[in-house]
N, C-alpha and C positions, 0 to 999 in steps of 0.2 A: 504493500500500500504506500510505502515509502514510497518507493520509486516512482508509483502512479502519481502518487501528489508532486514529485519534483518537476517529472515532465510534462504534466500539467502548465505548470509555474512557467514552463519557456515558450516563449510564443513560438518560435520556430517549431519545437518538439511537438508541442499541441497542433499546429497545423501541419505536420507530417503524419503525427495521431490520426486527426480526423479525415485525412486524404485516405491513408491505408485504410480506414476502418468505415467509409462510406464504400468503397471498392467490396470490400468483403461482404459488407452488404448486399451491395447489389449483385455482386457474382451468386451470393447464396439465395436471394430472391429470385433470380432469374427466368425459372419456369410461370411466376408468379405474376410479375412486370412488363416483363417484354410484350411488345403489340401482335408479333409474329413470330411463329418460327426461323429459325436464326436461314434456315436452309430456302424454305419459303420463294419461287420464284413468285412475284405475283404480276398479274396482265395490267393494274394500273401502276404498276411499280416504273413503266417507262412511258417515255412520250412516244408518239405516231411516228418517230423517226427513229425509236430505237434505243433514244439516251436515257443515262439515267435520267431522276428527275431529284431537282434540288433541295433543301430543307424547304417542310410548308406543313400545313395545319395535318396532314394525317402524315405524313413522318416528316418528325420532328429534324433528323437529321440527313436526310434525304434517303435515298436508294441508289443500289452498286448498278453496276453492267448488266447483271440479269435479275434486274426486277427485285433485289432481294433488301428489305428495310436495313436501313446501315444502324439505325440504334437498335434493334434486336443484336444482329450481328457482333456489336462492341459490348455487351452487357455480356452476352456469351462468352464474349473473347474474352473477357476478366476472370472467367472460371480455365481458361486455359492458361492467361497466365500467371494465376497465383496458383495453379497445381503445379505448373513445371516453377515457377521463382521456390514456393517451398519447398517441393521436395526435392529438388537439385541441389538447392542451397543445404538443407538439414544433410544429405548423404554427403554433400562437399567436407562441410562443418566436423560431419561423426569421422568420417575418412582423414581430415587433417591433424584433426584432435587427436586422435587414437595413433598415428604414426609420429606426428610431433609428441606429443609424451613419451611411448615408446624408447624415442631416438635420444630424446632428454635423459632419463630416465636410464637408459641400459649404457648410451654413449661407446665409446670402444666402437670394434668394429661393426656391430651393429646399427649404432649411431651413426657412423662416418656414413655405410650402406645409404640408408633409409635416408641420410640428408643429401646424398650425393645423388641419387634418384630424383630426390623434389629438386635439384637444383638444376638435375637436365630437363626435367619437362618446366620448369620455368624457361629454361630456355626455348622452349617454343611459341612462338605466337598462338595467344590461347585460341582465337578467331578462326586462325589458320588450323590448328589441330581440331576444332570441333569442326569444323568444314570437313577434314578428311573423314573422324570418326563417322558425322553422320552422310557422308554418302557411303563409306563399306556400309554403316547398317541401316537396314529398313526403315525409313521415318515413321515414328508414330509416339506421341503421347508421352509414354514413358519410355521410348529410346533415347527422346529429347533432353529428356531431364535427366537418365543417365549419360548421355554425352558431355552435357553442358558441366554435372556434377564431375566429369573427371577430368576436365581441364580446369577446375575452380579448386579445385582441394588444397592446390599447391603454397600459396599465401598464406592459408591458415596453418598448414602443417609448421611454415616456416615461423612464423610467429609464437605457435605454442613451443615451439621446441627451443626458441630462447627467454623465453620465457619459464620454461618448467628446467633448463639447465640453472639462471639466474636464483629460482627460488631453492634448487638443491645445493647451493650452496650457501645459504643462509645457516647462521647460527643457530635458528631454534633445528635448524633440519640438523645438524651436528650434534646438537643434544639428542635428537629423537635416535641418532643412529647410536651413539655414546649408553644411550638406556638398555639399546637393546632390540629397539624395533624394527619390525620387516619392513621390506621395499615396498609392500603392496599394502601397509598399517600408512606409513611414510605417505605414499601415494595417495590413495580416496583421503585422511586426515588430515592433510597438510598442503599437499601440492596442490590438489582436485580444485578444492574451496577456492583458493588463490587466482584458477584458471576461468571459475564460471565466468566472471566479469568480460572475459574478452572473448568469451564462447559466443556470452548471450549480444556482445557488440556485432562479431562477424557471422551471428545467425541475423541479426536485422539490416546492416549495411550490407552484404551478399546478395541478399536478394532482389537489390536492386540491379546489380550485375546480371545475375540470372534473368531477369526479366530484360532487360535490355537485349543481353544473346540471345532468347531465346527471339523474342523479336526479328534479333538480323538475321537469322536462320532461315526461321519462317519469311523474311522477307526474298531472301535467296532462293527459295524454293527448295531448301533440305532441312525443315522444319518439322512442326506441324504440317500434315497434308488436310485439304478440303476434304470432305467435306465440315471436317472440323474447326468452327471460326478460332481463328487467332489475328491480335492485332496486327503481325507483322506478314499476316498472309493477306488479309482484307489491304494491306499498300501494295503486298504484290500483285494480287489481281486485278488492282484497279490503277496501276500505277501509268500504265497506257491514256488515261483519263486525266492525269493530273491538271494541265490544262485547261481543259474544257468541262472538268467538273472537280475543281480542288477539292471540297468539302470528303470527297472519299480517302485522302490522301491525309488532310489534315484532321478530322476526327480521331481518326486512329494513334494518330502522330503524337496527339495529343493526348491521350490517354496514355501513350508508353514513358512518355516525358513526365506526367503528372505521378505517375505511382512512382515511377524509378526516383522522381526527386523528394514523393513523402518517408521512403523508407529510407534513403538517406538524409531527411532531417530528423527522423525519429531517431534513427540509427549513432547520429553526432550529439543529440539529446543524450541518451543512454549511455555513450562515450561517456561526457562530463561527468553524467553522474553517479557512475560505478569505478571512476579512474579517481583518485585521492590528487592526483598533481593536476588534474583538472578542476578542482572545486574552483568556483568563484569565477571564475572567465567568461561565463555566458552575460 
């Protein structure tokens, strides 16, 4: 409750709160809200010649290329992209976590291992390795978010693992080994506690990554495939249109832009207020 009252208190935090937490909303209401089905071609969805047709009193933000409601389409799309931003991000999260302690934790050759690993797929453009990943494999739903989740792991691993070496060498951790106690007493009592802080930072700032990629993917056509909306497929498909009917382009545009920047203002909220050398700075 703590924590809720603080980032309350920051206006930025509370309007990245209530960005992410209207989205959730509306993704979860979806079958409830929405005018149309998202899939839905409809016969007055275009004009006599074929075009979409623009925002106006029965859709609100107009219609794609075949007929199909663009605010249906983007309420949906929020359900696709907070299933791939969380569970990409939590598998990134668990996978960096568990390999940065680890490496911390055992150091020696196992250490050297597991950091020299994270430090060559650092070396690859993440962009560029989920690109190859998702064309060997089949696009769909949750290949995307295991794609996305295994070029994102790398940043957290490397972080907890100077982080969980920093706190093993701390004095009270010299005591606890001095008493008598196991790696693994050492570990969940002492190390763990210490880590949640920049767990629970790079579960809310990640996600905004995740959602972003997953976007350019789907933009690229090795995403999400139709007929499942996604926002960053709703610009590929209508991106021939940009022109002659922006509103398909910039809707969406604008939705990928709005979440990714409320979960990193929530996300720099959270920062401050779980980091002791950040107090007071906002």
């Amino acid at each position: 409750m703590n924590i809720l009252r603080e980032l309350l208190a920051r206006k930025l935090g509370l309007f990245g709160l209530m960005t992410v937490s209207f989205t959730v909303v509306v993704a979860i209401l979806a079958p409830w809200i929405t005018p149309y089905a998202p899939d839905l071609q409809l016969f007055e969805g275009l004009t006599l010649q074929g075009a979409p047709l623009p925002p106006n009193s029965q859709f609100w933000l107009g219609t794609d290329l075949l007929g199909r409601d663009v605010l249906s389409r983007l309420i949906y799309g929020a359900q696709t992209s907070l299933i791939i931003g969380v569970a990409a991000n939590g598998v990134a999260v668990l996978i960096g976590s568990v390999l940065g302690v680890t490496a911390g934790m055992l150091r020696g050759i196992v250490g050297a291992v597991l950091m020299r690993f994270t430090d060559l797929m650092m070396a690859f453009p993440a962009l560029l390795l989920a690109i190859v990943l998702a064309a060997i494999f089949k696009p769909s739903l949750w290949i995307v978010a295991l794609v996305i989740a295994m070029v994102n792991w790398v940043q957290v691993a490397r972080v907890i693992y100077s982080e969980t070496v920093s706190l093993a060498e701390r004095d009270f951790i010299d005591a606890e080994r001095g008493l008598g106690a196991s790696r693994s007493r050492i570990l969940i009592r002492h190390i763990t506690p210490h880590l949640v802080p920049s767990i629970i930072v790079f579960g809310t700032l990640g996600i905004s990554t995740t959602v972003l990629l997953e976007a350019t993917l789907s933009y690229l056509g090795i995403g999400v495939q139709p007929p499942i909306p996604s926002w960053g497929n709703i610009i590929f498909e209508n991106q021939t249109y940009f022109a002659s009917a922006p509103w398909l382009v910039f809707f969406p545009g604008f939705a990928i832009v709005s979440l990714a920047l409320g979960f990193n203002l929530m996300g720099d909220a959270l920062r401050e207020i779980l980091d002791p050398t950040m107090k007071g700075r906002h």
